[in-house]
Each structure stands twice: as C-alpha cells, then as structure tokens.
NUDRENDREN-787514 format. One record per residue (C-alpha): residue in three letters; x, y, z. Coordinates in nm, 4 decimals. Layout:
   r       px       py       pz
 ALA        X        Y        Z
...
% end
This chain:
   r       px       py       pz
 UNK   0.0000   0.0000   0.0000
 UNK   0.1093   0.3656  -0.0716
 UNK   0.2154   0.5900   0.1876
 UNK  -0.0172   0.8270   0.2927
 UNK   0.2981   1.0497   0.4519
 UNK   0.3549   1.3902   0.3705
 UNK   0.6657   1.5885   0.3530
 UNK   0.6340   1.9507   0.4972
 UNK   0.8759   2.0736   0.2423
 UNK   0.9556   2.3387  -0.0325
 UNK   0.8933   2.2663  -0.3963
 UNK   1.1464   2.4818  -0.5430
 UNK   0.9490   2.5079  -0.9271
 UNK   0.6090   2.5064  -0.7418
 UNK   0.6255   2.9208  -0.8693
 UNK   0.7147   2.8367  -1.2315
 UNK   0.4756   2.6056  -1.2479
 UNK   0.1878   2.8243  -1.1519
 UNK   0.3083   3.1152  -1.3624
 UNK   0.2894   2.8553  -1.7010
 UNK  -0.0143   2.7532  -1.6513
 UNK  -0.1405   3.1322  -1.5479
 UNK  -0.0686   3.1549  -1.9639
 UNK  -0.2761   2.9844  -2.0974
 UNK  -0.5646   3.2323  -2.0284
 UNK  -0.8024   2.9612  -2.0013
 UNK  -1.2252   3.0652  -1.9347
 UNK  -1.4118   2.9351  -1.6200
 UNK  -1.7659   2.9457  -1.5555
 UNK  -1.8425   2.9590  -1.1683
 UNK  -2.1062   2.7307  -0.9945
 UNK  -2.1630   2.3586  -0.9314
 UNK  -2.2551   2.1263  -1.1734
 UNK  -2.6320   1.9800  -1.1912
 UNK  -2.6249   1.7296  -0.9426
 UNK  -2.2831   1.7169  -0.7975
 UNK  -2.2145   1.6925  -0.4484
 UNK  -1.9334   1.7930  -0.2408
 UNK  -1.7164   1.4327  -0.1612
 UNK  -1.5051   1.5484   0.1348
 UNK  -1.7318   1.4509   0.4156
 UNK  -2.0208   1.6212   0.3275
 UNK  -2.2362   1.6713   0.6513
 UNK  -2.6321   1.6169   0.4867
 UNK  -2.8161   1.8346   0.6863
 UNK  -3.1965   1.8114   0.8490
 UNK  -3.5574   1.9392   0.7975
 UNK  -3.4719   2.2419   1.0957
 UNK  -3.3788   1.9941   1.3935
 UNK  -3.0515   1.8892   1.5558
 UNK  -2.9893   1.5730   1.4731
 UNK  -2.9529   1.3364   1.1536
 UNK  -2.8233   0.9915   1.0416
 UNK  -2.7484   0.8299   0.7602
 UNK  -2.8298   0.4254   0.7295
 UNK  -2.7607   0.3210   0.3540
 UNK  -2.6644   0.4277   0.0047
 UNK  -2.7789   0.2722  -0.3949
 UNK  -2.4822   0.1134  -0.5666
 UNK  -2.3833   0.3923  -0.7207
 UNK  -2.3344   0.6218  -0.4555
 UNK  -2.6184   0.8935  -0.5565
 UNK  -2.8914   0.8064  -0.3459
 UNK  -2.8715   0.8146   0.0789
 UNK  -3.1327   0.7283   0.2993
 UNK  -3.1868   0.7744   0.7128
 UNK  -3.3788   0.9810   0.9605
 UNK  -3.3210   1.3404   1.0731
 UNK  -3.5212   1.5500   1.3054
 UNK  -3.7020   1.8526   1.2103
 UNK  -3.7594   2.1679   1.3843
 UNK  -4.0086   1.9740   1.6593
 UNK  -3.7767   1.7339   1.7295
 UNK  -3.9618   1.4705   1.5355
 UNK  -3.7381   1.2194   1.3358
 UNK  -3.8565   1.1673   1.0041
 UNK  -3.7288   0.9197   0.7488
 UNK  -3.5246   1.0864   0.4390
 UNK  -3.3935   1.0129   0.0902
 UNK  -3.1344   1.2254  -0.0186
 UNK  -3.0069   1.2456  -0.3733
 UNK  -2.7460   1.4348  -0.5636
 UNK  -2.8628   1.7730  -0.7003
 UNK  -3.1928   1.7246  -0.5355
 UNK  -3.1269   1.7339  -0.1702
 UNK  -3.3110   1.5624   0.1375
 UNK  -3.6885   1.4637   0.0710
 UNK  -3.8986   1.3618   0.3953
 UNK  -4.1061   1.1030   0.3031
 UNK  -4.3655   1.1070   0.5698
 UNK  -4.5204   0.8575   0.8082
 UNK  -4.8089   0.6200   0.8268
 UNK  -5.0118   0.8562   1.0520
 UNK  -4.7344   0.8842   1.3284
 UNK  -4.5124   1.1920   1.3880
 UNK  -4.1812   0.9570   1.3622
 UNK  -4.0363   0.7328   1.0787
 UNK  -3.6476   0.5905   0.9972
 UNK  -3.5268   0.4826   0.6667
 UNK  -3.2999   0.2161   0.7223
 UNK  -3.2407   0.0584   0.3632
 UNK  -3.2221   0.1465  -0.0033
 UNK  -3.2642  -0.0473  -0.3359
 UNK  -2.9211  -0.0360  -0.5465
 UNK  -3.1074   0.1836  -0.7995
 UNK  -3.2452   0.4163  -0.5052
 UNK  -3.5928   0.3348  -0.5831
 UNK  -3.7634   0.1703  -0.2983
 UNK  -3.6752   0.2521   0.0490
 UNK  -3.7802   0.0176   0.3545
 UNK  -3.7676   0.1817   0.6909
 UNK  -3.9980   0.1941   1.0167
 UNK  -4.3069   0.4431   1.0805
 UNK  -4.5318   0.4879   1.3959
 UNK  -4.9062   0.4675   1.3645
 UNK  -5.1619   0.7090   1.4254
 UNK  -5.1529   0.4505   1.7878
 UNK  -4.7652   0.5211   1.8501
 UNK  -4.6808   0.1843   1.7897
 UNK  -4.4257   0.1365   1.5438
 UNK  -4.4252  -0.0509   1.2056
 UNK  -4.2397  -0.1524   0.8676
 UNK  -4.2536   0.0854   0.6315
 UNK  -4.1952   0.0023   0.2518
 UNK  -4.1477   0.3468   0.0002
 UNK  -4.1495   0.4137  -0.3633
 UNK  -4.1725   0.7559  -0.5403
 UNK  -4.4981   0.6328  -0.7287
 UNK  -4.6851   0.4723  -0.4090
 UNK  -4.5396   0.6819  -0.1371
 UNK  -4.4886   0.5005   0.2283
 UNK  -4.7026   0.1778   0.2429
 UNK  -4.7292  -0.0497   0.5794
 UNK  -4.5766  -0.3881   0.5560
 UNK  -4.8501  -0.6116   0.7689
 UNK  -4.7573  -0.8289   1.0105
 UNK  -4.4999  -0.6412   1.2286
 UNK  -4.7213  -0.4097   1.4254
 UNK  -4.6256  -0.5004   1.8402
 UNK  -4.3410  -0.7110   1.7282
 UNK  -4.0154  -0.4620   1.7451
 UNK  -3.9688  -0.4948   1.4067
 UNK  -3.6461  -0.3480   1.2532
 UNK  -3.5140  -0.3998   0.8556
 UNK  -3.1552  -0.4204   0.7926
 UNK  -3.1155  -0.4640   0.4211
 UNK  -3.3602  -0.4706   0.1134
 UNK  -3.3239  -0.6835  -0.2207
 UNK  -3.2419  -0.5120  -0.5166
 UNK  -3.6073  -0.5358  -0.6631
 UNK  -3.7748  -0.4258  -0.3541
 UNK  -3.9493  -0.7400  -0.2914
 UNK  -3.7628  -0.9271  -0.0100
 UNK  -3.6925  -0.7124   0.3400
 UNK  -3.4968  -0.9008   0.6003
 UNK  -3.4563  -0.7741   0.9927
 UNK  -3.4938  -0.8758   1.3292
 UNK  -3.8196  -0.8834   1.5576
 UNK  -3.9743  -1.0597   1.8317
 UNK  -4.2946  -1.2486   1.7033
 UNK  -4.6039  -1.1813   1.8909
 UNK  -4.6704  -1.3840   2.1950
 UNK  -4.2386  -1.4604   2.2694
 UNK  -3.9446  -1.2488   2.3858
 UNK  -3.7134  -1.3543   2.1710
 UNK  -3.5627  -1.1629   1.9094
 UNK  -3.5667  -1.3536   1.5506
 UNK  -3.4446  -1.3120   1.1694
 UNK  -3.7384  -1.2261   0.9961
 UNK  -3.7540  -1.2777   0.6182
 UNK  -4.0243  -1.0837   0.4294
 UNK  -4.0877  -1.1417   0.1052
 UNK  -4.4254  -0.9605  -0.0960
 UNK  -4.5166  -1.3184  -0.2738
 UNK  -4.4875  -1.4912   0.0485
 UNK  -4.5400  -1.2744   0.3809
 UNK  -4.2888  -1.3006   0.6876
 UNK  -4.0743  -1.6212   0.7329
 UNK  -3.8975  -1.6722   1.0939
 UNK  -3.5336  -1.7832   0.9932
 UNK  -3.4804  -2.0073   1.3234
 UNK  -3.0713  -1.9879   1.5163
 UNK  -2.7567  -2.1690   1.5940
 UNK  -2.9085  -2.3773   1.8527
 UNK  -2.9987  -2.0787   2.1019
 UNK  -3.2203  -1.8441   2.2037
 UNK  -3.1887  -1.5560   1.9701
 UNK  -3.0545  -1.4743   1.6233
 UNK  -3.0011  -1.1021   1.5012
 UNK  -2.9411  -1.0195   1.0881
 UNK  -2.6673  -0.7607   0.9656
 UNK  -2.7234  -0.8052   0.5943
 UNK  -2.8807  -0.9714   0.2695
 UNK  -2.7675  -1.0208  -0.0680
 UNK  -2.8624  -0.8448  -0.3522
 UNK  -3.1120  -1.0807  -0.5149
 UNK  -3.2410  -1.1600  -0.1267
 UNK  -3.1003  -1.5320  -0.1164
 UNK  -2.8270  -1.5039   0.1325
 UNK  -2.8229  -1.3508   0.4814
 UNK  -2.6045  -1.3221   0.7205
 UNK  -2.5692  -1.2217   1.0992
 UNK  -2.4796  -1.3721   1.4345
 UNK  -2.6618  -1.6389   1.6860
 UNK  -2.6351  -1.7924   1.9858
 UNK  -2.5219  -2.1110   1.9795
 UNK  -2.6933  -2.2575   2.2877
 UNK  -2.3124  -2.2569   2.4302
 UNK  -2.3101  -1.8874   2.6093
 UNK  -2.1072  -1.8133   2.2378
 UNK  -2.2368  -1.6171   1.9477
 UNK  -2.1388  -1.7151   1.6188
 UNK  -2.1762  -1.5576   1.2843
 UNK  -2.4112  -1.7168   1.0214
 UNK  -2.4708  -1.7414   0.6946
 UNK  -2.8340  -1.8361   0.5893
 UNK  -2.9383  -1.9923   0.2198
 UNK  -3.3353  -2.0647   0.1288
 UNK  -3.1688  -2.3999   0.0586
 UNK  -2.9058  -2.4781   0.3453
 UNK  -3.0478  -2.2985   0.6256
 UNK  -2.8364  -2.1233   0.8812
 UNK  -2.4970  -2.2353   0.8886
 UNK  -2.2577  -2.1685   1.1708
 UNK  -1.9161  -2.0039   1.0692
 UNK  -1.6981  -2.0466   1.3889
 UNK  -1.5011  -1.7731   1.4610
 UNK  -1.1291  -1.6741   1.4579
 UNK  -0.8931  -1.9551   1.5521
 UNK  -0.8368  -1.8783   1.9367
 UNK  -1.1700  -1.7018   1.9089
 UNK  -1.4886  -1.7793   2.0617
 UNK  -1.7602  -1.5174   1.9816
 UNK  -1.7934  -1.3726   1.6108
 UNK  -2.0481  -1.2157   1.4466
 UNK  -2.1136  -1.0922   1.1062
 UNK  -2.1537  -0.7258   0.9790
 UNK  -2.1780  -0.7774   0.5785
 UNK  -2.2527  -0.9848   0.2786
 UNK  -2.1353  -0.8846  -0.0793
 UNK  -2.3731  -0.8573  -0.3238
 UNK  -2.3861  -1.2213  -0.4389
 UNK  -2.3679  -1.3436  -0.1235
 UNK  -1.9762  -1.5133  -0.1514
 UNK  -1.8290  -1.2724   0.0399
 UNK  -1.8495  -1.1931   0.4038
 UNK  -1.7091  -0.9635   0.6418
 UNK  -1.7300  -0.9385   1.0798
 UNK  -1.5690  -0.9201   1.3458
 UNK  -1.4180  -1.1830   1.5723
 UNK  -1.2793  -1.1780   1.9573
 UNK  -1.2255  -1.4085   2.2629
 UNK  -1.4309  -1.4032   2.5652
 UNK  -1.3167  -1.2099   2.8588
 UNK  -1.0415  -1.0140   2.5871
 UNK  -1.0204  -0.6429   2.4869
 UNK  -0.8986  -0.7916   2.1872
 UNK  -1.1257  -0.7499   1.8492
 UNK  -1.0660  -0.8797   1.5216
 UNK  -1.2051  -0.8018   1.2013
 UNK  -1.2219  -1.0922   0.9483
 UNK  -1.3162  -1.1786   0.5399
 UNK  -1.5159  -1.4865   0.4837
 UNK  -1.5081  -1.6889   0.1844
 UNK  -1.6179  -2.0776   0.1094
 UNK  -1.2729  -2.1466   0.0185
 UNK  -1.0854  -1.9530   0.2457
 UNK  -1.2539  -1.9371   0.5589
 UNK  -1.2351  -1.7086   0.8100
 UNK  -0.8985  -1.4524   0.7377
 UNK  -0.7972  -1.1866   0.9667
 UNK  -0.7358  -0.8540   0.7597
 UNK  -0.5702  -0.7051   1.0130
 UNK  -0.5932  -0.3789   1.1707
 UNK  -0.3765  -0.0171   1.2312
 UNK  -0.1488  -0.1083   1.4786
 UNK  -0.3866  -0.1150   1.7719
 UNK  -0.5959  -0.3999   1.9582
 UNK  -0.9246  -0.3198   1.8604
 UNK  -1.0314  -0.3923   1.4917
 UNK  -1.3753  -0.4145   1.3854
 UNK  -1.5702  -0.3940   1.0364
 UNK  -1.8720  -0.2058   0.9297
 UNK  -1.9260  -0.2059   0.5741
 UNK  -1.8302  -0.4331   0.2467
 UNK  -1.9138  -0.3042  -0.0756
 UNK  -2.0822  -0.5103  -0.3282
 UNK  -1.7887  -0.6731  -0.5276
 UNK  -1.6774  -0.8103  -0.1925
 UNK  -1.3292  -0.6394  -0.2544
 UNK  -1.3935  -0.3305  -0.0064
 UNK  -1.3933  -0.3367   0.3753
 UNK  -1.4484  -0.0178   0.5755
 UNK  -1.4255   0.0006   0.9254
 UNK  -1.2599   0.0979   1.2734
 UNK  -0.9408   0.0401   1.4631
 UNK  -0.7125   0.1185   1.7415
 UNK  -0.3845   0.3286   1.6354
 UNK  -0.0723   0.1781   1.8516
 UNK  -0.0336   0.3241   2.1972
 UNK  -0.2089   0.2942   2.5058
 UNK  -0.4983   0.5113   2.3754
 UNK  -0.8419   0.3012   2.2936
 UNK  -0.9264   0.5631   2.0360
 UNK  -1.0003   0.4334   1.6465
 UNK  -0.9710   0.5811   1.3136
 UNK  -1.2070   0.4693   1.0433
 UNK  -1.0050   0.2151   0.8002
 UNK  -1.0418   0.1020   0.4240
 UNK  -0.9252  -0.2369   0.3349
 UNK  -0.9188  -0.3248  -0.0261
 UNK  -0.8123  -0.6541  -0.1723
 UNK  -0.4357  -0.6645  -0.3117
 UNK  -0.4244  -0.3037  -0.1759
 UNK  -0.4184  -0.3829   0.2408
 UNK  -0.5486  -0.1477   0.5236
 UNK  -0.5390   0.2653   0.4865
 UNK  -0.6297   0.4780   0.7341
 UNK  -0.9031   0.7016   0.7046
 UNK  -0.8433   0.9327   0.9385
 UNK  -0.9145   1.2526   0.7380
 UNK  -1.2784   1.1879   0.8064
 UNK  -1.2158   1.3650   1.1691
 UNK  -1.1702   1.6867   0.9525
 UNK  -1.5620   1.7264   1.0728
 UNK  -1.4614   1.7650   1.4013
 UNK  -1.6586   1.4279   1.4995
 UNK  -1.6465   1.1686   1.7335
 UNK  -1.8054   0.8583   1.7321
 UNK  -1.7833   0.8512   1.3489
 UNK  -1.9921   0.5246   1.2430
 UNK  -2.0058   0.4386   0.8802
 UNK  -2.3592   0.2307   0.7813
 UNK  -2.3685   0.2432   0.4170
 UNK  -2.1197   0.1469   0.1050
 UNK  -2.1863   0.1605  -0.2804
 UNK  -2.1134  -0.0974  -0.4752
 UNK  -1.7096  -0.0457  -0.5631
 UNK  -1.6382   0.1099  -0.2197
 UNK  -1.5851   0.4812  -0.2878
 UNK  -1.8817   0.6639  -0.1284
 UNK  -1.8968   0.5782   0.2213
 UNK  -2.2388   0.7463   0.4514
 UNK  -2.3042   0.7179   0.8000
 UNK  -2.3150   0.9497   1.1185
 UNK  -2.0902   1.2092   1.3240
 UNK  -2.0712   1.3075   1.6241
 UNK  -1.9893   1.6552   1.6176
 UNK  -1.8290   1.9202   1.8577
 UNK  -2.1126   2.0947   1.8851
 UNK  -2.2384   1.7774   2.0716
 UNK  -2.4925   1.6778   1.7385
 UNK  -2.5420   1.4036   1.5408
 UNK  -2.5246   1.4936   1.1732
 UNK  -2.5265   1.2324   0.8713
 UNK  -2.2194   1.2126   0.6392
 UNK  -2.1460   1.1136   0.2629
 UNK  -1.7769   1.0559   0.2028
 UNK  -1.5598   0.9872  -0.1400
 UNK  -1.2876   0.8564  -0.2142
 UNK  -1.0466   0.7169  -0.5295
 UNK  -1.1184   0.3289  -0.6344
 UNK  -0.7661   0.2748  -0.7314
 UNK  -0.4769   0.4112  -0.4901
 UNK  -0.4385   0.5959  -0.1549
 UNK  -0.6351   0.9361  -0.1628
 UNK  -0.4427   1.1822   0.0344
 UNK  -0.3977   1.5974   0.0616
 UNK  -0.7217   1.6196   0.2364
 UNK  -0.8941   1.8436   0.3724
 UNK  -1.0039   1.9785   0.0840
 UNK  -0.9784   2.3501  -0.0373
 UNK  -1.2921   2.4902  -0.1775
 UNK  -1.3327   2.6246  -0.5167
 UNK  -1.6099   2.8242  -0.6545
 UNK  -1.8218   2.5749  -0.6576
 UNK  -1.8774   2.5216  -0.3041
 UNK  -1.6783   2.2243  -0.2700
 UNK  -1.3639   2.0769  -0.3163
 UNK  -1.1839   1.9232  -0.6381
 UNK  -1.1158   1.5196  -0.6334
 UNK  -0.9179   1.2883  -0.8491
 UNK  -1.0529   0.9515  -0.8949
 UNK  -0.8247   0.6826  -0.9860
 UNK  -0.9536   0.3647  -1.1823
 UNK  -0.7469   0.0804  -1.3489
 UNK  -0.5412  -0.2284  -1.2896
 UNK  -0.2420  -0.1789  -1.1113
 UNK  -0.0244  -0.4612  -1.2531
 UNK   0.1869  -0.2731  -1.5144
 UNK   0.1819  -0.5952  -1.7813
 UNK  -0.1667  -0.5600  -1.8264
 UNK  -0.2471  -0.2383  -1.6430
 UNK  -0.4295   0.0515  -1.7402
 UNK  -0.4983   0.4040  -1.5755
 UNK  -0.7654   0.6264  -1.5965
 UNK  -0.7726   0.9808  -1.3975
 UNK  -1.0958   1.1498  -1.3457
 UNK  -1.0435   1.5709  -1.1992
 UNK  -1.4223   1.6300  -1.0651
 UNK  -1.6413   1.8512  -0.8469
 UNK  -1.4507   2.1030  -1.0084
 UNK  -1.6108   2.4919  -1.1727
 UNK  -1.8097   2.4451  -1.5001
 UNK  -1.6116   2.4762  -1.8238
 UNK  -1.2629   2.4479  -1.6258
 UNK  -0.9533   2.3922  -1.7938
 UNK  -0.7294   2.1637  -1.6512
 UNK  -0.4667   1.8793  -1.6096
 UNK  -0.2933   1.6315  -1.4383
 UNK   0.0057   1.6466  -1.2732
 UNK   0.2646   1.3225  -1.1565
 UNK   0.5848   1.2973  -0.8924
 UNK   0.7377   0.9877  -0.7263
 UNK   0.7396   1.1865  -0.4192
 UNK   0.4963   1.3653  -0.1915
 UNK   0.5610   1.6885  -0.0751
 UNK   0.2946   2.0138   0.0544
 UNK   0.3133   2.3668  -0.0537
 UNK   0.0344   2.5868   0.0650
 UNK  -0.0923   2.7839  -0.2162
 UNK   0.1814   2.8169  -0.4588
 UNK   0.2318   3.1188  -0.6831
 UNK  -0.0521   3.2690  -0.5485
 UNK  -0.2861   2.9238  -0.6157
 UNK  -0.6092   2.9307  -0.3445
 UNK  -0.5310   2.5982  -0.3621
 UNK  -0.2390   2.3060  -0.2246
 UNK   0.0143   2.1408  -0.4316
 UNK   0.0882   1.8299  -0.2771
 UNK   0.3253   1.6291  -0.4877
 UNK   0.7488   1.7480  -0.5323
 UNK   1.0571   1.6737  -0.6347
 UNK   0.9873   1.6166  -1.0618
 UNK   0.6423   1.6887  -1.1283
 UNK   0.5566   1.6401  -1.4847
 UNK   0.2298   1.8004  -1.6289
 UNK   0.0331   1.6172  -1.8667
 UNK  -0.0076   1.8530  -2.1040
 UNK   0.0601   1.7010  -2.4422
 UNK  -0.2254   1.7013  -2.7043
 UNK  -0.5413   1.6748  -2.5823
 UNK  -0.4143   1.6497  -2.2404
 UNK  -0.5045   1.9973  -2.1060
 UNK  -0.8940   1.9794  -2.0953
 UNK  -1.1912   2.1558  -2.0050
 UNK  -1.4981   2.0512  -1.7326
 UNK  -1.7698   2.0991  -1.9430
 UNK  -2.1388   2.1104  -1.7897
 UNK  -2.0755   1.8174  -1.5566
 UNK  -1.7674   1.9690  -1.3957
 UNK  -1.4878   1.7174  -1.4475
 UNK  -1.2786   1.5707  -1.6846
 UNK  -1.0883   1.2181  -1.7590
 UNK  -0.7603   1.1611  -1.9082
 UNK  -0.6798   0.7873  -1.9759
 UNK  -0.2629   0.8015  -1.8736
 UNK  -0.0165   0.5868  -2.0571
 UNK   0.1655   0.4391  -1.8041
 UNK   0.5083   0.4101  -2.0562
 UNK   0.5117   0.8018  -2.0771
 UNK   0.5000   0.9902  -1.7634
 UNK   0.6405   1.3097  -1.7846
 UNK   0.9598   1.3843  -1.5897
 UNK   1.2035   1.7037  -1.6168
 UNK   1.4748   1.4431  -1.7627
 UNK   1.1926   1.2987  -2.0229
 UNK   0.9445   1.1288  -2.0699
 UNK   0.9483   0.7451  -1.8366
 UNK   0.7725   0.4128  -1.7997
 UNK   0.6383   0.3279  -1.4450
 UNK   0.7825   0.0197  -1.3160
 UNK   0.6750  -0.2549  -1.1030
 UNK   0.7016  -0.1764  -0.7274
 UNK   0.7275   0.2043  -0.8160
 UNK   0.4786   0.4436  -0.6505
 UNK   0.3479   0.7236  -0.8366
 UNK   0.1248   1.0248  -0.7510
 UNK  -0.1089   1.2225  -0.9362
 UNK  -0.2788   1.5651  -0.8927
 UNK  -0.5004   1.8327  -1.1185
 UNK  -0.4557   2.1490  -1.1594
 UNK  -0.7613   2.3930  -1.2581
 UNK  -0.8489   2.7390  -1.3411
 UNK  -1.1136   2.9302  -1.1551
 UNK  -1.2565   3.2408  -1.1337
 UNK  -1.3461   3.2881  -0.7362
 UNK  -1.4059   3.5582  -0.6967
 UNK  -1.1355   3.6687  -0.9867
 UNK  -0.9721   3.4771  -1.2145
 UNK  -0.7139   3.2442  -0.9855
 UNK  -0.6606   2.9070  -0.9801
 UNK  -0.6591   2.5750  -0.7457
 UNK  -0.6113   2.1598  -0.6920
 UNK  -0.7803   1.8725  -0.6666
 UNK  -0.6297   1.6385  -0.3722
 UNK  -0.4160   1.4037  -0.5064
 UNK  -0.4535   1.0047  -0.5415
 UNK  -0.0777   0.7247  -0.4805
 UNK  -0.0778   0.4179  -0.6690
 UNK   0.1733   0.1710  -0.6149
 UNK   0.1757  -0.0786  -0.9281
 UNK   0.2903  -0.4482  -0.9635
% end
C-alpha cells in the first residue's frame, strides 16, 4: 500500500509552475454542476432539527437514505439524492419514521413508521406509491436491515407476537414473513442480505453462552461459521452482493482484543488485520466483496479508532481525514457498490449528530485532504480507476467537483511533498521533487457542464524534467489536477491528489 505520509517541504518550481499555466488564459464558468455533491465529508443536513443519520446508500453512490429530526424534534425518514437534496417522506399517521435501507437503484426505500396509535411498524417506500405499511410487524419490534435489489424481499430482526425472543425475519411480498430459526440458542439477530435476497447473514447464539456468525441460504439454512482460531464469539456485519463474500468481526471471551475478518467458502475465516492497535472491527463491504471499511485502534495505550479502508491486493489505509468534521463517534452504515462513497453518522463538537457522505479514489491511496474549496462550493477530487499490474495495467484519472467549463490537467511525482498555495494558487500542491504536467495534445482539458474531466494516462510516458518514463513494477506514483477558476477573480486551485503503487 502507498504511503499516505507527507513531507512539509519546499517545492522549489512550485512558482514556475503556476506562472505557465497562469498563460494559458483559459475561461471558467463559476457554480456547481447539476447534481454534484461535495465528496469530502459532506455533513447532509436536516428538515430544521438537531440531529440526523445516515443508514444506507444505492450502488452507485447517488442516493442516501436515514432519519433526521425537524424543527419539533420529530425524526422523520429521508432520501437524499445528488442535485436534489433531502426529501422527507412522511409517516403512516405517526409523527416519527427511519429509513434504514435502499434499493441499489435508489428506488424503494424500507424503513420503520409509527401509527396514528404510537406503535411502530415496517414501512416500505417508492416515489410512485409513497410510504405503504408492511402487515404483520405491528407489536413485534420490528427493525429492517437490508432490502433486495427489486424491492421485494426485506430481512430484519423482531420478536414475534406472543415470545421475547428476538428472531431473523424474512419478508418477502409473494410470500409474507418467514422466521429464519438460530444456531441452537435463544436468539438470532441479521446484519445483511444479498442483492437478489437469497443469502443472509448475521450472528446467533449457539446454545453454548457463544455467538457465532451465520450465513443463511433458502436452501441450506443457517450455517454456523466459527469464529477466529483462538476465538470464541464472532459475528457478522456484511454480505457482498452475491452473497460469496463476508465480512465481521471476531474476539475471545473475557479479551479487549477485536478482530475483524473476510469470509469466503474457500478460504474461511482470514484476519485482515488492523492499524497497529488492539481493537479492529468492520462495518461495511461493498458489493464486489473487494472493499472493507471500518474501525481500529492506532498503537499506543490510547483506545481511540480511526475509520479504516481495506481493499483486496491493496491492504489497510487509514481514514483518518474523516475527523476533519470535528466528529467523534464517526460510524459508517452504508457502502456503494465499488467502495468509494462511504455514509453514516458524526458526532460533532457541537455535541450533534449529523449524517455524512464521504468519497474517495477506487484505485490508490487518496491523500492531501482536507479539501480547499473552489467556486463551486466544494472541493476538487481525483478519482483513480485501473489495474495496477503494469503488464496488463491501465490508468484512468478522473479531476471532478470542479467549476463548469474548467480547464485543466494532471500532474505526476514519485514523491509527496505540501506547498500551501503556490504562486498565489487558493489551492495546495501536494506532490514534489519532478512533477511532470500532462499537457501534451489533448491532455489539457476543459470541465464541461458536468464539472470534471478524464484523461486515460499511458503508463510508458509519464512526464519527468529528464523525459518522458515508464512506471515500473514496485514504483509508486502520484497524481494531482490542476484547474483554473474564477473565485471571486480569475485564480486558480487543486484537486487532492490520489498514490498508486503498481505491480
């Protein structure tokens, strides 16, 4: 994995560099682009109250759902989407509803309401038929974790009517609620469902005073995982979207010690690992399965955590920059489907609760964060997507959430370095020693009406002052763009940059 370190250092050319690109006289258009959204963590707002949560986001990132209060204190479910903001979308005839779920195309929310009685309910939303009760979960303490991709299977815990034990309940529209059973115990509690509603997965007691994660199938029932070797209480937090994939946490009775682990058939039960500390525990896997985000200790005596994202082939990175909100208690509850939007809920300074959407590069180590605003309102990003392994690699850079009809480009260094604005730049430079500009034809480009632009980068011909070189294997590079703006005169800034270390 890249480092995320940065050098507090001069960049001798940082001057030159500005004053070059100053030339090119290039025209900006202020104001944000039709549906973008800032992607540093973006706090969501509420309807006038104090408080707000985020619980899930569609695959691709657009669409958040949760609850936030309004200016009676009420909490009221909400679906937020880009360029259209939070929507409350009412109650069954209570003055309180959560949205706890979300379709992967953001089209049917699942949540629960109270009656006109008080009691609560499931709730089951779609633009075209509003919020519609679910029967059979009125007295029973009913609440949904995760929604099929068509809408038509909710799954969640409850107690049925006439026990006190809480239960996996399966609801499907075709065939009503379905009681999934347990390990042998007295209770079983769901954490997630796969996308076509086949699979889910939580933890159970196993009638031995241990909880163990399961993994439930229409056609193999629940199925007991284990735990950790050395372990004896797990539990599960995830499934991917096919259902192969699964992702908890794992720990020994009567230890401090917590472990957060990736299930597959074949593999079993891995420990990921953590940042240093004792204390590691998962929250999130995004839908390829490839994606962990989470919490852990930081070495020391100290039993505060930093969020983490674990990728496949890429390790564990810190994602500490989130605490640029000035939060505590920062729990992520939602992932899209490739792992780069990330919502959940802060705990601020100002002793709130607020709901957060945060982006980040698929490819790569995002770094030089926290972001400097442009024009726009927000901050410019660079997202990274390709295949690392230089024999059959490929790179693609993406500058967005930048001004409309920006011109731009990219920027590459082996080495990271931070200049506060340079020659007179409201923005950060962030890489040093020999930064080469992509600038050859067609390289400098402009936003356009959607506020970004994408440059696919040949990976033999990086730009360097000595020429132009081929990335090699084991070689880290970094990569930065560099815009014009006009705010409020003409100037100019820089997205924060993205390090990709290739095979």
């Amino acid at each position: 994995m890249a480092t995320m370190k940065i050098n507090l250092a001069c960049i001798a050319h940082a001057a030159s560099l500005l004053l070059e690109a100053s030339l090119l006289l290039l025209a900006v258009t202020a104001g944000p682009a039709l549906g973008q959204a800032c992607a540093e963590p973006q706090v969501l707002g509420t309807f006038g109250g104090t408080y707000s949560a985020a619980y899930d986001v569609s695959a691709d990132g657009n669409v958040v759902v949760g609850a936030a209060s309004n200016s009676l204190g009420q909490r009221r479910a909400f679906r937020w989407e880009q360029g259209v903001g939070m929507q409350d979308l009412g109650t069954l005839g209570g003055v309180a509803a959560r949205a706890y779920a979300v379709t992967s195309d953001g089209s049917v929310v699942v949540g629960i309401s109270r009656l006109p009685s008080a009691e609560f309910t499931v709730f089951r939303w779609t633009d075209a038929g509003g919020m519609q009760e679910v029967p059979g979960f009125i007295r029973t303490g009913a609440d949904p974790v995760a929604v099929s991709d068509d809408g038509n299977t909710i799954v969640g815990d409850y107690v049925p009517v006439g026990t006190n034990r809480v239960r996996t309940f399966r609801w499907t529209s075709a065939g009503g609620i379905q009681t999934l059973g347990t390990l042998g115990g007295t209770f079983a509690s769901p954490t997630d469902m796969s996308a076509d509603g086949t699979v889910v997965v939580g933890y159970s007691d196993t009638g031995t005073q241990f909880n163990h994660t399961f993994r439930w199938t229409a056609a193999g029932g629940m199925q007991n995982l284990g735990a950790l070797p050395g372990h004896t209480h797990s539990r599960a937090e995830a499934v991917s979207a096919d259902g192969t994939v699964i992702t908890g946490s794992s720990f020994a009775a009567g230890s401090n010690e917590l472990s957060s682990y990736r299930w597959t058939a074949s593999t079993g039960m891995v420990d990921i690992g953590n940042l240093g500390g004792s204390y590691s525990t998962p929250y999130l896997l995004s839908g390829d399965g490839n994606t962990i985000v989470g919490i852990s200790t930081l070495p020391g005596p100290t039993f505060d955590g930093n969020l983490y994202r674990w990728t496949v082939g890429g390790g564990m990175q810190d994602l500490g920059e989130l605490e640029v909100l000035d939060g505590q208690s920062v729990v992520p509850n939602g992932i899209n489907v490739d792992g780069t939007v990330v919502v959940g809920r802060v705990f601020t300074t100002n002793h709130l609760f607020m709901s957060f959407r945060f982006q980040s590069s698929i490819l790569g180590t995002t770094y030089c964060r926290p972001l400097v605003t442009n024009s726009t309102g927000c901050g410019g990003i660079v997202l990274a997507e390709g295949d690392p392994q230089l024999a059959t690699g490929s790179l693609s850079l993406t500058a967005a959430l930048l001004p409309l009809n920006s011109f731009g480009f990219f920027l590459t260094s082996k080495a990271q370095q931070f200049m506060p604005n340079p020659g007179g730049s409201q923005g950060n430079l962030c890489i040093g020693g020999s930064i080469g500009r992509l600038i050859g034809p067609g390289q400098v480009m402009n936003s356009g009406a959607d506020g970004s632009f994408t440059l696919v980068v040949d990976l033999n011909a990086l730009p360097q002052h000595s020429g132009f070189v081929a990335a090699q294997p084991g070689e880290t590079w970094n990569f930065q763009a560099w815009h014009r703006d006009s705010n409020p005169t003409a100037t100019s800034n820089f997205t924060d940059a993205v390090s990709i270390t290739f095979e």
